[in-house]
C-alpha positions in Angstrom: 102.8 109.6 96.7 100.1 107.3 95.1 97.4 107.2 98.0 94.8 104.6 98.3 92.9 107.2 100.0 94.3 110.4 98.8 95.5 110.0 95.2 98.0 111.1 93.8 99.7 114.2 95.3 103.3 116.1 95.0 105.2 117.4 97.7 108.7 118.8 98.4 111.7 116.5 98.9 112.6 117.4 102.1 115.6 115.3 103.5 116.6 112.0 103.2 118.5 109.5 105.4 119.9 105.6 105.4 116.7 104.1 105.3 114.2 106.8 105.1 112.6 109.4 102.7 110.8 112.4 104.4 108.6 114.8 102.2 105.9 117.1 102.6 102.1 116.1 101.1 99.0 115.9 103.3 98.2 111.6 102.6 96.1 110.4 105.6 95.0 107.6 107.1 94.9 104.8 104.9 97.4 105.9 102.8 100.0 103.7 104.2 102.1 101.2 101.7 101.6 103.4 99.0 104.2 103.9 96.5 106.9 106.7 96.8 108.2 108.4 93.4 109.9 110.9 91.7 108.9 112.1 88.5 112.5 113.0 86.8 113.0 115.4 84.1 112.0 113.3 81.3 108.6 113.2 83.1 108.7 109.4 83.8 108.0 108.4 87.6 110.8 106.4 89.4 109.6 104.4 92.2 111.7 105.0 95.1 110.4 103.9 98.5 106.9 102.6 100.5 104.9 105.3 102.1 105.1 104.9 106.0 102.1 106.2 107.3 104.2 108.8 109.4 101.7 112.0 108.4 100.2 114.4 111.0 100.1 118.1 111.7 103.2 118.4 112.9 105.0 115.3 111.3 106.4 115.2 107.6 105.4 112.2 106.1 108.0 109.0 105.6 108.5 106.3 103.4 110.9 104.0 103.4 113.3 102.5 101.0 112.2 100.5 98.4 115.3 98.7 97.9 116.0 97.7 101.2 113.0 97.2 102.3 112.8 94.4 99.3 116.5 92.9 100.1 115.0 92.1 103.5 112.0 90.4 102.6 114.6 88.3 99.7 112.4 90.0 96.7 113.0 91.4 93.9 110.7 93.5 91.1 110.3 91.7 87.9 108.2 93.8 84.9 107.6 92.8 81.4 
């Protein structure tokens, strides 16, 4: 997670479902449509979902999708 209020911060993958990512981190409030990623072997980050906003003492925090989430609005990611 890439926080606008919390920075950057790792956390455990914890499960994962159709259209949701759950992980553990401590983002707060504000943090919400952050970007999601993995950092992969090679040590590059993959972005994989939106952060939610879902955080809380006894909540794991949720992102959803990025994929998805981009074929509903009709969008796409173009770089370079």
């Amino acid at each position: 997670l890439d926080g606008s209020r919390s920075g950057v911060m790792c956390g455990p993958l914890v499960r994962t479902d159709w259209d949701t990512i759950k992980f553990g981190t401590n983002a707060i409030g504000g943090d919400s449509g952050s970007p999601v990623f993995l950092v992969g072997a090679d040590n590059r980050a993959v972005l994989i979902g939106i952060f939610k906003g879902e955080h809380g003492a006894t909540a794991l925090d949720a992102a959803t999708y990025l994929q998805p989430a981009l074929d509903r609005l009709g969008v796409e990611i173009v770089t370079g």
